[in-house]
C-alpha positions in Angstrom: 48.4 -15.1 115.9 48.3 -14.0 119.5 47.8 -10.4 119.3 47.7 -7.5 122.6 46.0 -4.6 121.9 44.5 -1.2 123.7 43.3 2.0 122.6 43.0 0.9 118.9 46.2 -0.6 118.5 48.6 -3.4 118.6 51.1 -3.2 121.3 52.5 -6.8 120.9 52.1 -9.7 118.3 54.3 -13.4 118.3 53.2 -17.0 117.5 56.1 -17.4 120.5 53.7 -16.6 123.5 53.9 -18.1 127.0 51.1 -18.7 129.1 51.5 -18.2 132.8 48.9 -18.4 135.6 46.3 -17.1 133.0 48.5 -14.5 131.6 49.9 -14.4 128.4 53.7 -12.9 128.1 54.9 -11.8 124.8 58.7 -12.3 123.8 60.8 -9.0 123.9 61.2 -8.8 120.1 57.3 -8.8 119.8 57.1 -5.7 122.1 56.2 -2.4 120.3 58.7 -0.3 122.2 57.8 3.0 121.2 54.2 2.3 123.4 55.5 1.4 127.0 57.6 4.0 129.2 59.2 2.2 132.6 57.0 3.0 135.6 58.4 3.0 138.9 56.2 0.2 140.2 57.2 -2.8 141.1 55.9 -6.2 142.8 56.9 -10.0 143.7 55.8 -13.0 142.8 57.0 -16.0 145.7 57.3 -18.6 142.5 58.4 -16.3 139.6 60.6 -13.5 141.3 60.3 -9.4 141.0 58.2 -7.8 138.3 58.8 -4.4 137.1 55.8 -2.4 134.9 55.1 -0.4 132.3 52.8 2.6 131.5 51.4 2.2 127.9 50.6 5.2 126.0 48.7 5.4 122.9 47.2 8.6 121.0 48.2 10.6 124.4 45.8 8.1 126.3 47.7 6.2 129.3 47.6 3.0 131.2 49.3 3.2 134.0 51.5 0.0 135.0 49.4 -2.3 132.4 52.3 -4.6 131.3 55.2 -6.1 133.0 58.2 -7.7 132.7 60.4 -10.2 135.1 64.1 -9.1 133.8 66.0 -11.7 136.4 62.6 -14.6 136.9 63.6 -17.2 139.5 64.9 -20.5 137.9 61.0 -21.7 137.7 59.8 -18.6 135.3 63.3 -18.7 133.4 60.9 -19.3 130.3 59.4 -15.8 130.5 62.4 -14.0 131.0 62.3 -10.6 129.4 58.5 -11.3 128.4 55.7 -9.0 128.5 52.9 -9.6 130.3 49.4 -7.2 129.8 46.3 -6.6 132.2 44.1 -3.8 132.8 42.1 -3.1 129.8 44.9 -5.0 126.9 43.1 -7.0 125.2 44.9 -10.4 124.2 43.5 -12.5 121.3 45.2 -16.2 120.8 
């Protein structure tokens, strides 16, 4: 089962991933909340619309903006709306 992990644990887990331009985006019910605060970053895609990010903290360790989210995706990405997608050190296993 695709899995995303950092610092020793499991941030997100579905069989219900999308794959996107190499990234894989977990749905929101997969998303261990209690390991991602909102950062004030965000950034825009031409073809998918405006991503907002997410620090992830684990054991008092942070990540700064290593997973994001397109909330409102442009009708191309409507399939990953309200996904996660990880970088920067996550590990994601398929």
């Amino acid at each position: 089962m695709p899995r995303a992990t950092w610092n020793g644990k499991t941030i997100a887990e579905s069989e219900s991933v999308q794959t996107v331009d190499g990234y894989t985006y977990f749905p929101p019910e997969s998303i261990k909340q209690e390991f991602l605060k909102s950062s004030s970053t965000t950034s825009v895609c031409p073809w998918k619309g405006k991503a907002s990010y997410f620090t992830i903290t684990v054991e008092g360790k942070e990540n700064p903006d290593a997973a994001w989210v397109y909330q409102e995706p442009k009708p191309e990405a409507a399939h990953i709306k309200g996904h996660v997608g990880f970088w920067q050190g996550v590990e994601v296993q398929k």
